[in-house]
C-alpha positions in Angstrom: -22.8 -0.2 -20.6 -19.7 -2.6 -21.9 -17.5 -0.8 -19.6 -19.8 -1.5 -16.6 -20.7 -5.1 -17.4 -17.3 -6.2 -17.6 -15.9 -4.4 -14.6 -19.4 -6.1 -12.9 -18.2 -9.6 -14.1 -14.3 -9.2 -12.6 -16.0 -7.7 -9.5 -18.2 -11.4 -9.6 -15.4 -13.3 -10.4 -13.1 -12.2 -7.2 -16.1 -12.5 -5.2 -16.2 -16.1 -6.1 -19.6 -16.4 -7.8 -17.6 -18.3 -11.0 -16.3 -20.9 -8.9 -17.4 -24.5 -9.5 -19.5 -25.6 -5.8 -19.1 -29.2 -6.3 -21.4 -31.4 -7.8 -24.7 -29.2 -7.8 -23.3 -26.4 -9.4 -23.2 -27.9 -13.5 -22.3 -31.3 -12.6 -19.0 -31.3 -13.4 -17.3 -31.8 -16.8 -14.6 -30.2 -19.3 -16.9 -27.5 -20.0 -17.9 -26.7 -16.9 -14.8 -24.0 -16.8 -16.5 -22.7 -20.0 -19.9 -22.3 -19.7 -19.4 -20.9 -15.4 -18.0 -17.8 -17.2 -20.9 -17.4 -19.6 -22.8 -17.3 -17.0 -21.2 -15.2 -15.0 -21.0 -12.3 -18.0 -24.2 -12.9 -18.5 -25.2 -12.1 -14.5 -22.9 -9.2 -15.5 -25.0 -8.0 -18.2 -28.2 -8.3 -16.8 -27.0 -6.5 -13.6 -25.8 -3.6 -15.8 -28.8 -3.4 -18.1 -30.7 -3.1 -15.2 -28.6 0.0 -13.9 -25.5 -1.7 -12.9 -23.7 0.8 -10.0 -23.9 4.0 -11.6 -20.5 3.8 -12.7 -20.8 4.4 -16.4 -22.2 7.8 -16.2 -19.6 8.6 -13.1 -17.2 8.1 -15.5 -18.8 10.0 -18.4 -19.6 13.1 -16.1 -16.2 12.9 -14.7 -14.5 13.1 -18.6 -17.0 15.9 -19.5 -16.0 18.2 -16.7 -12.5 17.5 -17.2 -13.2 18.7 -21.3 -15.1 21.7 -20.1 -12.4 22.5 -17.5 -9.7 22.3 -20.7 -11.2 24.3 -22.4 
């Protein structure tokens, strides 16, 4: 679920949803920077917890056959 949640949050962050709006986003401030990327991780996790995209267990199914397959 870590995996997921942080490839969730770089996905967010390119698609711009850490960016400061102006004014009506926190208000501004020197830790506005800080506390945009809490909450973005935080999207992040809640997205995954919720099922995220699937792509934890793609990637666990995907290492098991390749064990099986070496074996």
């Amino acid at each position: 679920m870590e995996l997921e949640a942080a490839f969730l949050s770089e996905m967010l962050k390119h698609a711009g949803f850490g960016e400061a709006r102006g004014e009506e986003s926190f208000g501004g401030g020197i830790g506005e920077a800080q506390f945009s990327s809490m909450l973005l991780n935080e999207h992040a996790n809640a997205l995954s917890a919720r099922g995220g995209l699937g792509l934890a267990e793609s990637i666990f199914d995907s290492l098991v056959r390749r064990a099986e397959a070496a074996q």
